[in-house]
C-alpha positions in Angstrom: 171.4 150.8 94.3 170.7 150.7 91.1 172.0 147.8 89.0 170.4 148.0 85.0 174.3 148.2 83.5 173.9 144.8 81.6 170.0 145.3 80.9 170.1 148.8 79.9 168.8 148.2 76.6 167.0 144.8 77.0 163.6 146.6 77.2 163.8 148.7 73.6 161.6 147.6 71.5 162.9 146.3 67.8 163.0 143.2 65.7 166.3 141.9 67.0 164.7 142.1 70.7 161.8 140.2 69.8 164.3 137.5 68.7 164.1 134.0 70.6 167.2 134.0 72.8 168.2 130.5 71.8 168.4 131.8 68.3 170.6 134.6 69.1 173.1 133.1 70.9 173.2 130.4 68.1 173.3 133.1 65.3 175.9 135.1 67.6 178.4 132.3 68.2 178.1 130.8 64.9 179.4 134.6 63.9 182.3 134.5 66.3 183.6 131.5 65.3 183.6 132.5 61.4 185.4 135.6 62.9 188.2 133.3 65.1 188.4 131.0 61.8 189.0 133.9 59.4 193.1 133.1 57.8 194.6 136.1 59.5 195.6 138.0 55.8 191.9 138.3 55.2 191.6 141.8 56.6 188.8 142.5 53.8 186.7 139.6 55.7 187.3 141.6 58.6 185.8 144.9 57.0 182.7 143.0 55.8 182.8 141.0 59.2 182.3 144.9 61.0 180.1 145.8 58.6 177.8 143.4 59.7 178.0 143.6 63.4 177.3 147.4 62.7 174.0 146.4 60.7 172.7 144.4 63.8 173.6 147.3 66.1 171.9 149.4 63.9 169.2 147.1 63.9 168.7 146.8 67.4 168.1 150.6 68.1 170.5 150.3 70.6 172.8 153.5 70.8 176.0 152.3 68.6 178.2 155.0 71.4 177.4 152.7 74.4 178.3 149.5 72.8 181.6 151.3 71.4 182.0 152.7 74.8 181.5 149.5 76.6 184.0 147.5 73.8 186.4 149.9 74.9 187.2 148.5 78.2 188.6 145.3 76.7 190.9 147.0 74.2 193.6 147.6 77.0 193.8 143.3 78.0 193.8 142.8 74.1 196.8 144.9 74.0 198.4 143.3 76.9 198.8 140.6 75.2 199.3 141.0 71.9 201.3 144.3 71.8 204.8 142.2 72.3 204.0 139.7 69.1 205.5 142.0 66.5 209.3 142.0 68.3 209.3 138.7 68.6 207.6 136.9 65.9 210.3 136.1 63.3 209.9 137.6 59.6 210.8 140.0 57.3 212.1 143.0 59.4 209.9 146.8 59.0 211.7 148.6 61.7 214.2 148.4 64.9 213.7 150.3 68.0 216.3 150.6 70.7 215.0 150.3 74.4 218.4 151.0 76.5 221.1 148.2 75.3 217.8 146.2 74.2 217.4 146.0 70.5 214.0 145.3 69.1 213.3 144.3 65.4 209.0 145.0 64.2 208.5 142.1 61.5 205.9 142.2 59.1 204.6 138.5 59.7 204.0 140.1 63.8 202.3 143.3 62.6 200.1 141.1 60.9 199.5 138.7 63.3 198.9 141.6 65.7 196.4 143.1 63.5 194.6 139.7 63.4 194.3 139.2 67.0 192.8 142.6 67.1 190.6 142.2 64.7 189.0 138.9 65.6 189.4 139.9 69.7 187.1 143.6 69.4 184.7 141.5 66.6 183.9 139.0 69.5 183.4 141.8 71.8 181.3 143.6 70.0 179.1 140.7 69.1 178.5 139.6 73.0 177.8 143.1 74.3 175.3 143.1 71.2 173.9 139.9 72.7 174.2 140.9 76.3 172.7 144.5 75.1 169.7 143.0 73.5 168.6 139.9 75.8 167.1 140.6 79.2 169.8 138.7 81.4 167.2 136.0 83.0 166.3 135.4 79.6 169.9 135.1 78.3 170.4 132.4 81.0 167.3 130.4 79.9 168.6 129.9 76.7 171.4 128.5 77.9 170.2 125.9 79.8 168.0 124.9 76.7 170.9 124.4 74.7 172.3 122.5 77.2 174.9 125.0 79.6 175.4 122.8 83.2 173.3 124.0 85.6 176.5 124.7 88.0 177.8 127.3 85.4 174.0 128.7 85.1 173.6 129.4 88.7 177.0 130.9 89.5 176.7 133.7 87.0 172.9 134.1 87.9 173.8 134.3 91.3 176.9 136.6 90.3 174.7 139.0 88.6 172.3 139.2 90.8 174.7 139.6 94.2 177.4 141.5 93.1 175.7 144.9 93.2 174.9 144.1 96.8 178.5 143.2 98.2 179.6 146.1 95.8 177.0 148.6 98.1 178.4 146.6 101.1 181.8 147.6 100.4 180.9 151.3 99.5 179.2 151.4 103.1 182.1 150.1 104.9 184.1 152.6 102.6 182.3 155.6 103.9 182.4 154.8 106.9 186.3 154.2 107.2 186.5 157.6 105.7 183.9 158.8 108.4 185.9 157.8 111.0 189.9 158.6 109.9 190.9 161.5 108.5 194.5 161.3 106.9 196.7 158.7 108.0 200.0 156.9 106.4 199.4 154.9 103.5 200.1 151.8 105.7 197.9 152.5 107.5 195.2 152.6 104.8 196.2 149.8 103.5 195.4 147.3 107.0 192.5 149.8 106.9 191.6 148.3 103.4 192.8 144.4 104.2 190.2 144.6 107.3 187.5 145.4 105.3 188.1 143.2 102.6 188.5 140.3 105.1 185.3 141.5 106.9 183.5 141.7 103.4 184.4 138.3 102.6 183.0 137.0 106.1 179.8 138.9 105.1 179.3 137.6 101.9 179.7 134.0 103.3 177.2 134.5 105.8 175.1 136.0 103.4 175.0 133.5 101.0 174.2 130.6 103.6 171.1 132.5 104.5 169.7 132.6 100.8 170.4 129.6 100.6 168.7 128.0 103.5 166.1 130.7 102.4 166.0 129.3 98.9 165.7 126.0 100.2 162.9 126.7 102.3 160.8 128.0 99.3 161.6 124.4 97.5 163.9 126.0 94.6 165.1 123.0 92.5 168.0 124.1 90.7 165.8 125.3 87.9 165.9 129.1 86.1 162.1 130.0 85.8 161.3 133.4 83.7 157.4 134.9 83.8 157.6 134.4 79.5 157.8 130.9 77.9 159.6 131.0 74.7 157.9 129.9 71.4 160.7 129.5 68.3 158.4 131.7 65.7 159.2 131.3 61.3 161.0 135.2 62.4 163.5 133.5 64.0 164.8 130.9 61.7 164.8 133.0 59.0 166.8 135.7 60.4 169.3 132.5 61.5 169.0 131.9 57.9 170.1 135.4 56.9 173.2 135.0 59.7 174.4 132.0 58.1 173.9 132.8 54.3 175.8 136.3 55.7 178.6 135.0 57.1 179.1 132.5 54.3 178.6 135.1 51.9 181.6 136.7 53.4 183.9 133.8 53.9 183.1 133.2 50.0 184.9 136.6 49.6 
């Protein structure tokens, strides 16, 4: 199966690529939290705030379609949770919509409070499937640990990325199979169907992970994340910090 979703694009070859990883995920969350600390009437920030996360995706010779594709499966959870602000945030009243006997006032103070959220929520996005696009995933979890992420954390999502794919093949076999094997049936009956093989998935997994581990263990792993490529922090990569920072404060001078 193959499993190159998150490193699609890690291999291109450009400038932002050849970045050190510590020094993108520096230069990327210093930029999300100028974007979460933005007052929320500042939608010009926000413009200029785009505008820049476009320049680095333009910079990175990674397709700008994919990322926007990819951003697009978090717009639905951002509106989940944001959509009811503007009926209930108090303010001067735009509109009133009638649901049933329910009355339901838009203020302008939730509009802009909604826009906000929006705003500073895709922003984020975009900047971490920028980072996640450009890094090669070992190599995004290496940087981590050098700037001091617990080990614990490290190892679950290493161990997440790398396993996942195989329980998700292990569930598509056992899938096939049930549909091998029944043809029809009730929907209650599809449903135990689907609660067996969720319960016998999880009893694989478990199994599954005790053997890598004693296998892991066996090979004298310490704990430690260990990439092929040693990274060197080059004169490149502080100045293109540099150019994050004087950016960013460039637009929050605005």
């Amino acid at each position: 199966m193959k499993h190159t979703f998150i490193d699609q694009y890690s291999h291109k070859e450009s400038l932002l690529h050849k970045i050190d990883p510590r020094i993108k995920v520096i230069s990327f969350l210093v930029f999300i939290l100028f974007v979460i600390s933005t007052p929320k009437d500042s939608f010009l920030k926000f413009g200029l705030y785009g505008v820049l996360i476009i320049g680095l995706i333009l910079f990175s010779k990674i397709s700008p379609w994919s990322i926007f594709k990819r951003s697009l499966v978090v717009i639905p959870f951002t509106l989940m949770i944001f959509l009811f602000i503007p009926f209930f945030k108090e303010g001067v009243v735009m509109g009133t919509f009638f649901l049933g006997p329910l009355r339901l006032e838009v203020t302008y103070e939730g509009l802009q409070i909604l826009g906000n959220s929006l705003a500073k929520a895709y922003l984020s996005v975009l900047c971490m499937i920028l980072l996640i696009s450009s890094t090669k995933f070992s190599h995004l979890l290496k940087a981590v640990e050098r700037l001091g992420l617990p080990k614990v954390m490290l190892l679950i999502l290493s161990f997440m990325y790398r396993y996942i794919f195989v329980i998700y093949e292990e569930f598509l076999k056992m899938w096939q199979v049930k549909e091998a094997r029944s043809v029809g049936g009730s929907r209650l009956f599809q449903i135990k169907a689907l609660a067996n093989m969720v319960g016998t998935l999880f009893i694989r997994t478990y199994e599954r992970a005790e053997n890598v581990y004693l296998a892991m263990c066996a090979r004298g792993f310490d704990g430690n994340i260990r990439t092929i490529d040693n990274f060197q922090l080059r004169r490149g990569d502080v100045f293109f910090l540099l150019i994050m920072i004087l950016s960013l404060m460039s637009v929050r001078l605005v």
